[in-house]
PyMOL Python script that loads the backbone (N, CA, C, O; Angstrom):
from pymol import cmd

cmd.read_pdbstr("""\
ATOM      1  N   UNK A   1       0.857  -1.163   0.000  1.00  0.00           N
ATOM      2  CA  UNK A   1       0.000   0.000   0.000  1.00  0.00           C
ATOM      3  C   UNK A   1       0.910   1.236   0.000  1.00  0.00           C
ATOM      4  O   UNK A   1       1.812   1.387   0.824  1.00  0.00           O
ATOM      5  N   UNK A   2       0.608   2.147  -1.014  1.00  0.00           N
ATOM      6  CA  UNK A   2       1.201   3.296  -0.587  1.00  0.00           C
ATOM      7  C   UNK A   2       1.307   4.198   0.417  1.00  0.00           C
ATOM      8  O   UNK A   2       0.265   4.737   0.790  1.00  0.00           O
ATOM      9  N   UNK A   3       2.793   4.612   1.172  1.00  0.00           N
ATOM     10  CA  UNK A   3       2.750   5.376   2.261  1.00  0.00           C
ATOM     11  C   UNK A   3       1.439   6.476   2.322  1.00  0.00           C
ATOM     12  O   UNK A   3       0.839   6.380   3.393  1.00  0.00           O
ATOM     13  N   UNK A   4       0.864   7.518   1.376  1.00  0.00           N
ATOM     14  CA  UNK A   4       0.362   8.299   1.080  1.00  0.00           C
ATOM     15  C   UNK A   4      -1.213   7.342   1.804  1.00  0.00           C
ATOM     16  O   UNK A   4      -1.675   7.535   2.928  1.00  0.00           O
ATOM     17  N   UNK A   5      -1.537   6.746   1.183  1.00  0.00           N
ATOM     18  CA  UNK A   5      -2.530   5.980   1.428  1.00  0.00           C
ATOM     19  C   UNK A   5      -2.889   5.544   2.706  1.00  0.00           C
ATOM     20  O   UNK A   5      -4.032   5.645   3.152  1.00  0.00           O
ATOM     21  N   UNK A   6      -1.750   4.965   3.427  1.00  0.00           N
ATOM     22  CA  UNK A   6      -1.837   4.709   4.635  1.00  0.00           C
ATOM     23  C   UNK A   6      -1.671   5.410   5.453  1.00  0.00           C
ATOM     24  O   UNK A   6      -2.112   4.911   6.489  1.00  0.00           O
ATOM     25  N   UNK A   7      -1.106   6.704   5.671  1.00  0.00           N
ATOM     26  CA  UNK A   7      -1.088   7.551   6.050  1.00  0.00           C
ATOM     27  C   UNK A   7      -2.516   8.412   6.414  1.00  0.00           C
ATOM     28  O   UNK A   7      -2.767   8.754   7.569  1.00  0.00           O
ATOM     29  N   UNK A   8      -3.552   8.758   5.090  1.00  0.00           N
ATOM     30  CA  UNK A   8      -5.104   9.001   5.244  1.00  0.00           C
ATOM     31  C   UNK A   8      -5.898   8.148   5.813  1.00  0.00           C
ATOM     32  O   UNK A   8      -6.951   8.406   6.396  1.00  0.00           O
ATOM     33  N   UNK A   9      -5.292   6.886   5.613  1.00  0.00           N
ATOM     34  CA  UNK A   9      -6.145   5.828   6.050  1.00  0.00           C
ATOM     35  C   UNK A   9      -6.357   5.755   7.868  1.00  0.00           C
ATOM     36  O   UNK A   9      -7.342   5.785   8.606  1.00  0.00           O
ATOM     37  N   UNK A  10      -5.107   5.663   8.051  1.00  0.00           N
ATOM     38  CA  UNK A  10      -4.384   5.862   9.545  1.00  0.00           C
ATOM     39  C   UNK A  10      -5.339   6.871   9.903  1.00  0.00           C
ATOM     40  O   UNK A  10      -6.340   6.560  10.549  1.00  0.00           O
ATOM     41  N   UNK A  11      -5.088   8.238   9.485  1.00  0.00           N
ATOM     42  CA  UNK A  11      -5.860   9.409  10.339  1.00  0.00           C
ATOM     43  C   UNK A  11      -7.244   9.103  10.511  1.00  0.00           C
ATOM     44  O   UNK A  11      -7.855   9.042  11.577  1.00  0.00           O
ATOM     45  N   UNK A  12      -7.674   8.919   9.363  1.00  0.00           N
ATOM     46  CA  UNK A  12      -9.048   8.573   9.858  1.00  0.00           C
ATOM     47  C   UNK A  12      -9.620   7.516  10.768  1.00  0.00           C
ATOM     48  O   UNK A  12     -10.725   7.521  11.310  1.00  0.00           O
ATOM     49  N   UNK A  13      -8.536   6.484  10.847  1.00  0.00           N
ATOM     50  CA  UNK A  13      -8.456   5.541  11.989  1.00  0.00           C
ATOM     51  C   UNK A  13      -8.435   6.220  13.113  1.00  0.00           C
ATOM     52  O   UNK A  13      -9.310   6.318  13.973  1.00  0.00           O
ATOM     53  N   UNK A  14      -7.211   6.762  13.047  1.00  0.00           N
ATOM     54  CA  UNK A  14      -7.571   7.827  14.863  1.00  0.00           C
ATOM     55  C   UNK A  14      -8.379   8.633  15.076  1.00  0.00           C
ATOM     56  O   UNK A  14      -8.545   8.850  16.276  1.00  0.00           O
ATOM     57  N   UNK A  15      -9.549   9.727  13.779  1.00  0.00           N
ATOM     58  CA  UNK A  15     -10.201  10.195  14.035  1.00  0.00           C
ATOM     59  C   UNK A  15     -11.432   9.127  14.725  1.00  0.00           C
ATOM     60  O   UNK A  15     -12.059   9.400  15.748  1.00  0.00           O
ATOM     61  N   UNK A  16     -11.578   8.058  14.030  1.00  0.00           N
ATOM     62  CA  UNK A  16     -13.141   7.435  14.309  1.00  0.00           C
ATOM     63  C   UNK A  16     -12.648   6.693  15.659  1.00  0.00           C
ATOM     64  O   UNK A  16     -13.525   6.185  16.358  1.00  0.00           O
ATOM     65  N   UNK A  17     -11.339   6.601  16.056  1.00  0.00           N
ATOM     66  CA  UNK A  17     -10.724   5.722  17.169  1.00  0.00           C
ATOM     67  C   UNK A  17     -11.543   6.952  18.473  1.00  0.00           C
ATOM     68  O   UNK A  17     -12.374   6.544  19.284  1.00  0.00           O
ATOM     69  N   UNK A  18     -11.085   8.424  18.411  1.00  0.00           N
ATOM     70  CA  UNK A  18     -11.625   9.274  19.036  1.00  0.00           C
ATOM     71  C   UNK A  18     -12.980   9.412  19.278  1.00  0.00           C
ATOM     72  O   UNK A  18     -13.405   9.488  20.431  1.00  0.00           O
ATOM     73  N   UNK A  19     -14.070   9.475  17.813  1.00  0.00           N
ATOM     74  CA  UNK A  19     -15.468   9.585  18.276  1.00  0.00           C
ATOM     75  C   UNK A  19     -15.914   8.180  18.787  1.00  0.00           C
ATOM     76  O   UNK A  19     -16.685   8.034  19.735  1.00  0.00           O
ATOM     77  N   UNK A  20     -15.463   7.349  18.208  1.00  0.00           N
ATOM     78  CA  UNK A  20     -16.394   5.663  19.232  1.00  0.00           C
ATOM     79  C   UNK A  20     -15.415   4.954  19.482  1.00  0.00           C
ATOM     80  O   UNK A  20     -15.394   3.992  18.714  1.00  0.00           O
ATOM     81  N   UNK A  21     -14.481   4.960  20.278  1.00  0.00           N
ATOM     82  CA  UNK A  21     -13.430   4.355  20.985  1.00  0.00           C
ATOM     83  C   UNK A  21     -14.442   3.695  22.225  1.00  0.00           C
ATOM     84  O   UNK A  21     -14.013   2.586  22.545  1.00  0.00           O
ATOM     85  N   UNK A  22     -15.555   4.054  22.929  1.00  0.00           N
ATOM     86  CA  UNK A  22     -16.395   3.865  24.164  1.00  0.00           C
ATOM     87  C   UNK A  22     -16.807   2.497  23.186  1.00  0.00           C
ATOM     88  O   UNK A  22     -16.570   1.347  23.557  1.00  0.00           O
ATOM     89  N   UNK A  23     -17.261   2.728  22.281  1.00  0.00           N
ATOM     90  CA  UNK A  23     -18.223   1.775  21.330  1.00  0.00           C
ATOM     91  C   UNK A  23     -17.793   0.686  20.923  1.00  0.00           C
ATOM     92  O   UNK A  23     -17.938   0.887  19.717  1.00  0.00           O
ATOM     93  N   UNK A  24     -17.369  -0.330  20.994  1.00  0.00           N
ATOM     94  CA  UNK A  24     -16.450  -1.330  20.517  1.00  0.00           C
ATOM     95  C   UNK A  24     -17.099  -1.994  19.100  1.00  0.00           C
ATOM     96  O   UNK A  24     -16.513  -2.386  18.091  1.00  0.00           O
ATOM     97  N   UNK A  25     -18.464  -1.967  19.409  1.00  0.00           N
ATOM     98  CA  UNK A  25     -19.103  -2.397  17.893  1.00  0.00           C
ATOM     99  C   UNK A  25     -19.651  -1.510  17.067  1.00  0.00           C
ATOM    100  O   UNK A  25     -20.208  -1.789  16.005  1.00  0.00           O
ATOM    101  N   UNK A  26     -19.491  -0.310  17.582  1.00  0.00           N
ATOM    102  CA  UNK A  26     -19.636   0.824  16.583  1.00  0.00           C
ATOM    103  C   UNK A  26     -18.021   1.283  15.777  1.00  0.00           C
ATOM    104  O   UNK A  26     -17.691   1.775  14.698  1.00  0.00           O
ATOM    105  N   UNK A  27     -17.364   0.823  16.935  1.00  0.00           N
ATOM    106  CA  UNK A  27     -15.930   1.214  15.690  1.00  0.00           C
ATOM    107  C   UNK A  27     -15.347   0.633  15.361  1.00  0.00           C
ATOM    108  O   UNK A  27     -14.296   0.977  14.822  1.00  0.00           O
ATOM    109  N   UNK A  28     -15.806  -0.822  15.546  1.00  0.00           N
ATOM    110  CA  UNK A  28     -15.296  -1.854  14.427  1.00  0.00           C
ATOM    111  C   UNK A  28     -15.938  -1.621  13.264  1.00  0.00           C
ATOM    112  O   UNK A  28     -15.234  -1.414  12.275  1.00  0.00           O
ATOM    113  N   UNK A  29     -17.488  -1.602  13.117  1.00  0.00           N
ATOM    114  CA  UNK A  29     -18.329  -1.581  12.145  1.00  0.00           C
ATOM    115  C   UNK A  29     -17.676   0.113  11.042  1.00  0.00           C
ATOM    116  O   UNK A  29     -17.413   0.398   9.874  1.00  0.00           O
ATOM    117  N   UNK A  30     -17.693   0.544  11.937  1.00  0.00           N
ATOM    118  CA  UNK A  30     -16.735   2.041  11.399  1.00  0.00           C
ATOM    119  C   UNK A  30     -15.913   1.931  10.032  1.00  0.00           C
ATOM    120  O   UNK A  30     -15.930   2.244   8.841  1.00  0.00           O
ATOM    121  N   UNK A  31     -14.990   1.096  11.280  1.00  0.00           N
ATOM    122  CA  UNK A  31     -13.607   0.398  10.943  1.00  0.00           C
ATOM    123  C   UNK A  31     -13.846  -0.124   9.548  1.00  0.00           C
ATOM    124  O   UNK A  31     -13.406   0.482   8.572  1.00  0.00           O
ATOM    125  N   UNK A  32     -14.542  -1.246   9.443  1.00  0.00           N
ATOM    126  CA  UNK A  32     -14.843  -2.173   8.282  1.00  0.00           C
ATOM    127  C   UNK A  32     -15.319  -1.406   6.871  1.00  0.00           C
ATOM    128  O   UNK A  32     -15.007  -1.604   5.696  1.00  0.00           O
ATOM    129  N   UNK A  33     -16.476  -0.161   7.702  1.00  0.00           N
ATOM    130  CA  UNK A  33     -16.789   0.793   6.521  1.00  0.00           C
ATOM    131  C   UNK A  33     -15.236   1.312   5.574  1.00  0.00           C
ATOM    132  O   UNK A  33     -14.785   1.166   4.438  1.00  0.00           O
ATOM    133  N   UNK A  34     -14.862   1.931   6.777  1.00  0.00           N
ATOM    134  CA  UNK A  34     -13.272   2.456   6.026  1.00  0.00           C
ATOM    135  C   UNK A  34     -12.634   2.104   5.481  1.00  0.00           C
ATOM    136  O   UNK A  34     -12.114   2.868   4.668  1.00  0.00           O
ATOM    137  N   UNK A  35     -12.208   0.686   5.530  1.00  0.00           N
ATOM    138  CA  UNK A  35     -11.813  -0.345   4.996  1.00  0.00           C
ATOM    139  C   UNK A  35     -11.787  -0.322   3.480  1.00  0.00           C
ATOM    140  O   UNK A  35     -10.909  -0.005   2.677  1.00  0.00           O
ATOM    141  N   UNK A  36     -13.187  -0.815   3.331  1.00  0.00           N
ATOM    142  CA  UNK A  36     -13.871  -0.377   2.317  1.00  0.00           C
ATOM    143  C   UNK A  36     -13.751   0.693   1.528  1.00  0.00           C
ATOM    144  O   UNK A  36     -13.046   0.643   0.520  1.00  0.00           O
ATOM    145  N   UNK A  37     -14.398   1.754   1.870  1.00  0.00           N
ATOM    146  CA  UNK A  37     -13.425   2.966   1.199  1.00  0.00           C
ATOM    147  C   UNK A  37     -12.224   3.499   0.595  1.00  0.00           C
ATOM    148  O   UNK A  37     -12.078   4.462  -0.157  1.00  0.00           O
ATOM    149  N   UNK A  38     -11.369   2.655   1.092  1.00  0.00           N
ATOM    150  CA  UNK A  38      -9.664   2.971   0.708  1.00  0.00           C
ATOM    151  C   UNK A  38      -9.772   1.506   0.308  1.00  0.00           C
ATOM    152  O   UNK A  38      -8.766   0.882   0.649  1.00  0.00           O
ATOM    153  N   UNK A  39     -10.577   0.861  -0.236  1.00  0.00           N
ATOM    154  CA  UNK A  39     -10.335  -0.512  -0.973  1.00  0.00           C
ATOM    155  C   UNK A  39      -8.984  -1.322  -0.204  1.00  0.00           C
ATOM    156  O   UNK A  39      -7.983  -1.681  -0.824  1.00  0.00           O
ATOM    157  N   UNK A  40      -9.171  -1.493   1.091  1.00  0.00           N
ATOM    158  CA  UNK A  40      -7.919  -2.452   1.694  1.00  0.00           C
ATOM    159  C   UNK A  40      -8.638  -3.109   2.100  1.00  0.00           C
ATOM    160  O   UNK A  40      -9.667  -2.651   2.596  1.00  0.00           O
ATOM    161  N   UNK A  41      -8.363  -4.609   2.051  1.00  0.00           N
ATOM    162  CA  UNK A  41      -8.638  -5.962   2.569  1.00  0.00           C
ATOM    163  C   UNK A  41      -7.692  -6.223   3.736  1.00  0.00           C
ATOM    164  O   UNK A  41      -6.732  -5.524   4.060  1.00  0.00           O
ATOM    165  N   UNK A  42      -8.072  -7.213   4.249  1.00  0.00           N
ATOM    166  CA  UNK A  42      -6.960  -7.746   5.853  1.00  0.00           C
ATOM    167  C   UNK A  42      -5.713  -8.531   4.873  1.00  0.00           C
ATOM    168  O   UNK A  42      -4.534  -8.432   5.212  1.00  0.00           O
ATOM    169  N   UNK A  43      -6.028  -9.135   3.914  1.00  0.00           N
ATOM    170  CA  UNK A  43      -4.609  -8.987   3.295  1.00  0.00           C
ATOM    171  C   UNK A  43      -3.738  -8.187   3.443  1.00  0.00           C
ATOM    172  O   UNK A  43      -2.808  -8.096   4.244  1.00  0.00           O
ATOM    173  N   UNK A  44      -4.332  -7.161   2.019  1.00  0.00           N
ATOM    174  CA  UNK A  44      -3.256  -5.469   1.911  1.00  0.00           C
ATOM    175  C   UNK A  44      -2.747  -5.680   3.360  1.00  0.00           C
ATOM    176  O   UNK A  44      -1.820  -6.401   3.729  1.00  0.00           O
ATOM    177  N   UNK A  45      -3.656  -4.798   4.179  1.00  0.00           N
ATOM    178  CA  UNK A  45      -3.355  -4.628   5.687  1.00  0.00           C
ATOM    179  C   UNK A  45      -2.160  -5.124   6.392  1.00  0.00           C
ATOM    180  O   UNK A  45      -1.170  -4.624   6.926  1.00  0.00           O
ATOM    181  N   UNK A  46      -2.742  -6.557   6.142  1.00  0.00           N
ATOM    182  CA  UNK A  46      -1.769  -7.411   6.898  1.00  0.00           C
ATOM    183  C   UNK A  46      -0.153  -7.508   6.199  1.00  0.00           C
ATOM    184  O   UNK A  46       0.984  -7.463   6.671  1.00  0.00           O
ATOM    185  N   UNK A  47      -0.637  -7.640   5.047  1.00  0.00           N
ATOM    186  CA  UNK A  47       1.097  -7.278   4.336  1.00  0.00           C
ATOM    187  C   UNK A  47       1.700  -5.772   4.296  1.00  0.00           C
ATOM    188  O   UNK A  47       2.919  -5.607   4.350  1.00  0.00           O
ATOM    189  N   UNK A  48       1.071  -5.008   4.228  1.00  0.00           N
ATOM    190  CA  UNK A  48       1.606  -3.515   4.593  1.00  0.00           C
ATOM    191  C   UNK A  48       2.066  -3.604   5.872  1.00  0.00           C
ATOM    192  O   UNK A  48       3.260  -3.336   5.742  1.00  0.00           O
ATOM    193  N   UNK A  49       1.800  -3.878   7.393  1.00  0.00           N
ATOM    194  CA  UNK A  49       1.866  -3.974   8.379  1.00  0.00           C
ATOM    195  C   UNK A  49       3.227  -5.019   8.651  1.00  0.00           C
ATOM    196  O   UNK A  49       3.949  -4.680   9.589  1.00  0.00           O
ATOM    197  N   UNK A  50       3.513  -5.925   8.095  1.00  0.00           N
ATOM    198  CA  UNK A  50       4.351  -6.880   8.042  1.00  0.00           C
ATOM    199  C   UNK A  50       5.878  -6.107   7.280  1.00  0.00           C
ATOM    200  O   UNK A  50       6.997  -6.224   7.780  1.00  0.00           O
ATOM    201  N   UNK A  51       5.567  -5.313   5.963  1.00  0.00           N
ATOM    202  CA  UNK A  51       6.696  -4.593   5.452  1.00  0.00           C
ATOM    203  C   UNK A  51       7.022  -3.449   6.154  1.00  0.00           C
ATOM    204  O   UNK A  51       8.194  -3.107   6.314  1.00  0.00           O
ATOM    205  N   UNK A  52       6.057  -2.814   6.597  1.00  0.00           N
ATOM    206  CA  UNK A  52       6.699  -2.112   7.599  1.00  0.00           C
ATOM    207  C   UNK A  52       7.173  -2.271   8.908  1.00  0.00           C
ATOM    208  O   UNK A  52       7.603  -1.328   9.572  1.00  0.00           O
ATOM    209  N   UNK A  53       7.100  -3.623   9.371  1.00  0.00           N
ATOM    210  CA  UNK A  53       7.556  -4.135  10.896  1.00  0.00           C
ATOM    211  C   UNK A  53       9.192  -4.436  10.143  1.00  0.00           C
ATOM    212  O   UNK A  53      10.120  -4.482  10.950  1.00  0.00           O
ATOM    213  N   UNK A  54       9.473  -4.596   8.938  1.00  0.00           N
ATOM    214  CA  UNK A  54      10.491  -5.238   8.891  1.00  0.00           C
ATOM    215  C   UNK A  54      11.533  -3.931   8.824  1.00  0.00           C
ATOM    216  O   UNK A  54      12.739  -4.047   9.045  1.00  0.00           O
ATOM    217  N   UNK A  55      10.880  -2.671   8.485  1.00  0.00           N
ATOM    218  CA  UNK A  55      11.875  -1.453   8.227  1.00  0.00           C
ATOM    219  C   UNK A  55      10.909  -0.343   9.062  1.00  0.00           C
ATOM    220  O   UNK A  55       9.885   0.258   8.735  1.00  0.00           O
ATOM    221  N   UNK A  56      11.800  -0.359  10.413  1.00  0.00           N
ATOM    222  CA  UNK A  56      11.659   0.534  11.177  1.00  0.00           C
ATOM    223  C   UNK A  56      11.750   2.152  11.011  1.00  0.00           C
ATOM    224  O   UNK A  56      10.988   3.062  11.336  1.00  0.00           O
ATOM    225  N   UNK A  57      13.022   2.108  10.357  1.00  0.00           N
ATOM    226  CA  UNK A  57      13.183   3.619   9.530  1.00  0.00           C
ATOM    227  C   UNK A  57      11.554   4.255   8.607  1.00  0.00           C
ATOM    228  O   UNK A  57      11.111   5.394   8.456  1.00  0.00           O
ATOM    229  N   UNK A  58      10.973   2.692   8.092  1.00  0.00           N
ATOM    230  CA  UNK A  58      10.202   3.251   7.239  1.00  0.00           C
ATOM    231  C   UNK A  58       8.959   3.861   8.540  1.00  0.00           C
ATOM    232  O   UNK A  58       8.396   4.930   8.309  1.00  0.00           O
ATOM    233  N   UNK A  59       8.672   3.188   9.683  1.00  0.00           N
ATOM    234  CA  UNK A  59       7.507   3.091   9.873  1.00  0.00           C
ATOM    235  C   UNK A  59       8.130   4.884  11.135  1.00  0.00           C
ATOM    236  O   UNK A  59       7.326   5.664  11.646  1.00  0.00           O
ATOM    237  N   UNK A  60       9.174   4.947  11.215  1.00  0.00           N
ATOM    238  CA  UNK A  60       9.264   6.729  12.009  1.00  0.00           C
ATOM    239  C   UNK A  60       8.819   7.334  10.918  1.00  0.00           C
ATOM    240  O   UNK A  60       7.988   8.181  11.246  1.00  0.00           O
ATOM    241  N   UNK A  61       9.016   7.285   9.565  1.00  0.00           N
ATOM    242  CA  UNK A  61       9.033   8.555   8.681  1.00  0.00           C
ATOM    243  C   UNK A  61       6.929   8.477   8.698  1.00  0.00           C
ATOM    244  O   UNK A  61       6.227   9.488   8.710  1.00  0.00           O
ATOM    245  N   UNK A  62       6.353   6.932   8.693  1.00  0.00           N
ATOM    246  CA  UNK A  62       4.827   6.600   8.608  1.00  0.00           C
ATOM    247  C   UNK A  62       4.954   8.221   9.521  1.00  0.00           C
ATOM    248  O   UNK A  62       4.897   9.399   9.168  1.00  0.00           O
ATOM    249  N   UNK A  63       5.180   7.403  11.034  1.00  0.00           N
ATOM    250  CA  UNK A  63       4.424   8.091  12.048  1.00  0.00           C
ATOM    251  C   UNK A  63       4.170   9.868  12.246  1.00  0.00           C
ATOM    252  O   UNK A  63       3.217  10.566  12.592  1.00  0.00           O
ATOM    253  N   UNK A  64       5.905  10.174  11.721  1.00  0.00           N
ATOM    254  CA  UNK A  64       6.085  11.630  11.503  1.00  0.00           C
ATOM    255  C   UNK A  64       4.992  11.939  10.775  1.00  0.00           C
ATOM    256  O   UNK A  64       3.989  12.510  11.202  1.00  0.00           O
ATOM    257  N   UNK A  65       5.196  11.543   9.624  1.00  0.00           N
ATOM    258  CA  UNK A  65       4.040  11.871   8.455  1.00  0.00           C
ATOM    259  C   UNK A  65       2.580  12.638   9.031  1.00  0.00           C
ATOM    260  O   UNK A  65       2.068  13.743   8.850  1.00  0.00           O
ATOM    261  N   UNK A  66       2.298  11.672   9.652  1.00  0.00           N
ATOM    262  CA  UNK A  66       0.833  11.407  10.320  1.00  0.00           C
ATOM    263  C   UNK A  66       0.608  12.225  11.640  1.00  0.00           C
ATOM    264  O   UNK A  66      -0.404  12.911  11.786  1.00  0.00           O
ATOM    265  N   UNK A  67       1.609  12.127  12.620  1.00  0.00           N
ATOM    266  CA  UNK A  67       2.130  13.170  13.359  1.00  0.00           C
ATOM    267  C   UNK A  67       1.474  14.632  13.162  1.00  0.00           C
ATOM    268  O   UNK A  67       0.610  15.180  13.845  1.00  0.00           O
ATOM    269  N   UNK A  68       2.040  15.014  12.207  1.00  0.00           N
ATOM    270  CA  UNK A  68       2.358  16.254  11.577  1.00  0.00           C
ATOM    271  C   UNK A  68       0.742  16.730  11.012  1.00  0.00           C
ATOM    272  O   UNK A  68       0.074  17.721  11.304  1.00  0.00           O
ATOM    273  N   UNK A  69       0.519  15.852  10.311  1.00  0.00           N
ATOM    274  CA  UNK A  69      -1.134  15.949   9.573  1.00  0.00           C
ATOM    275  C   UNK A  69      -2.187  15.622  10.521  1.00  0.00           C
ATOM    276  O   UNK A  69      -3.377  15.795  10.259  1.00  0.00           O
ATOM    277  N   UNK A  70      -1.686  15.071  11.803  1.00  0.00           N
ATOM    278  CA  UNK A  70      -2.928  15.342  13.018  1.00  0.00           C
ATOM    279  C   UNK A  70      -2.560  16.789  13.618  1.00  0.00           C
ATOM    280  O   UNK A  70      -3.584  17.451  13.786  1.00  0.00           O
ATOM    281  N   UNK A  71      -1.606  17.337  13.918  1.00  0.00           N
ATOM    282  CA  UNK A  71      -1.542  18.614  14.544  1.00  0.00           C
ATOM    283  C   UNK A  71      -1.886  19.556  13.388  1.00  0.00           C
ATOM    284  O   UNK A  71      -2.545  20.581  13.565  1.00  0.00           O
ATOM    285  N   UNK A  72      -1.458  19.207  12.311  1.00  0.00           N
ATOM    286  CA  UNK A  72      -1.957  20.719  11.571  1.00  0.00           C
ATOM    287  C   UNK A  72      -3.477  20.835  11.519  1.00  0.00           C
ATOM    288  O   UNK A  72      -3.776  21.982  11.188  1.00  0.00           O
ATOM    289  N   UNK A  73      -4.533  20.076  11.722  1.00  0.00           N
ATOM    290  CA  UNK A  73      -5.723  19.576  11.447  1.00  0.00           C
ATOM    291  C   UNK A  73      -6.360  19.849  12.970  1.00  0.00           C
ATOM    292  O   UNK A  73      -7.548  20.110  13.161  1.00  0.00           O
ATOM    293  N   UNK A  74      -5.458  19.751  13.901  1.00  0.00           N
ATOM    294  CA  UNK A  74      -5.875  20.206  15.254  1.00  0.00           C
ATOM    295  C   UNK A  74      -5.727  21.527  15.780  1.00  0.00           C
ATOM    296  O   UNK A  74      -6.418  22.109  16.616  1.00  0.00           O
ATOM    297  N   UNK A  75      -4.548  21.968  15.053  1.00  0.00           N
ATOM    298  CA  UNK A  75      -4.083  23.464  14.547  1.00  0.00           C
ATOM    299  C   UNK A  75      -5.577  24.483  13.929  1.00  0.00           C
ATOM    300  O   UNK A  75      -6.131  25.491  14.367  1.00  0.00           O
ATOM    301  N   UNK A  76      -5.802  23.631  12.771  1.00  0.00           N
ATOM    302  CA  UNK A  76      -6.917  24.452  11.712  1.00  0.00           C
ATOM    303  C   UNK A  76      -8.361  24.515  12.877  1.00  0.00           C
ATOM    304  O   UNK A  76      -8.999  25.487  13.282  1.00  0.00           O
ATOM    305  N   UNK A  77      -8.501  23.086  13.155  1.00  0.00           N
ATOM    306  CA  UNK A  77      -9.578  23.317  13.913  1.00  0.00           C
ATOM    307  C   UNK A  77      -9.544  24.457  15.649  1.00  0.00           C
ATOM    308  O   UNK A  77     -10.478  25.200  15.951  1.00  0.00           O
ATOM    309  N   UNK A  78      -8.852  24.366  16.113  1.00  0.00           N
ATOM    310  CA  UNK A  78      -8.632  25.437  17.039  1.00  0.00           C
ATOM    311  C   UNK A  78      -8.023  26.645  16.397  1.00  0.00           C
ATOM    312  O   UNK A  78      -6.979  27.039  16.918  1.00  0.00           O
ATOM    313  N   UNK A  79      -8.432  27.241  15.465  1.00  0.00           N
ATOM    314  CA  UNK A  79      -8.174  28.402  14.974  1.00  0.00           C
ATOM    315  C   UNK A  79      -9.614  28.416  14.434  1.00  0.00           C
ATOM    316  O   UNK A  79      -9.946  29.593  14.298  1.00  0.00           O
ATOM    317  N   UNK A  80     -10.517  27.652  14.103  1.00  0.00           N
ATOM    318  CA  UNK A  80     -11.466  28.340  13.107  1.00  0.00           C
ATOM    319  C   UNK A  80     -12.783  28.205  14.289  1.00  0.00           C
ATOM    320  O   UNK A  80     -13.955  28.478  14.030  1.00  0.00           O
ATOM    321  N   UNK A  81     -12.340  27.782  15.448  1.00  0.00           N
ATOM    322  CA  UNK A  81     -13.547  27.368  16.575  1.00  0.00           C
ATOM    323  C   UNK A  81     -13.913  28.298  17.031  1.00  0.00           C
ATOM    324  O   UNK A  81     -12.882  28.874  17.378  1.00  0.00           O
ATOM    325  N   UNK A  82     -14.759  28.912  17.303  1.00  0.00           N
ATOM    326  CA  UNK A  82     -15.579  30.215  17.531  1.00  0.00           C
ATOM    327  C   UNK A  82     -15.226  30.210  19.454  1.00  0.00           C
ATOM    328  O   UNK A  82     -15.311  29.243  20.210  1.00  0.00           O
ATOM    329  N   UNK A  83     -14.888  31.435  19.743  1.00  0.00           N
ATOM    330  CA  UNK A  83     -14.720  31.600  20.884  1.00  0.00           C
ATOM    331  C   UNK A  83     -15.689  32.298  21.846  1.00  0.00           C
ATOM    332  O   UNK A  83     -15.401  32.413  23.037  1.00  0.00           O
TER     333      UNK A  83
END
""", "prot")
cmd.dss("prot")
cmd.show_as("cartoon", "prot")
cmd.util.cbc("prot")
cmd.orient("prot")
């Protein structure tokens, strides 16, 4: 899977991880929707997850990535939130 890919994919994982994290069968079912959406199977998944366990270097640059695109997004939203 492309970094790019997994990277959007990811965020939106932690976004829906945030609204129904309480929910365990609401954010699996979530989960599965999303899935779907970015056309990844538990295959992909599971082999993306596996190439990146094997190159650590790769999976800091993942996290930075993602890092970075949750604060700017937490950034935008506490700037445009009405006070």
């Amino acid at each position: 899977m492309p970094e790019k890919k997994l990277v959007d994919f990811y965020i939106d994982l932690q976004l829906l991880d945030a609204r129904y994290g309480a929910d365990n069968a609401v954010q699996k079912e979530k989960a599965d929707s999303l899935m779907k959406a970015y056309h990844i199977d538990k295959a992909l998944f599971d082999s993306t997850m596996s190439w990146y366990s094997k190159r650590p270097d790769r999976w800091q640059k993942f996290f930075t990535k993602a890092d970075n695109r949750l604060a700017k997004m937490k950034h935008d939203y506490v700037k445009r939130k009405p006070r």
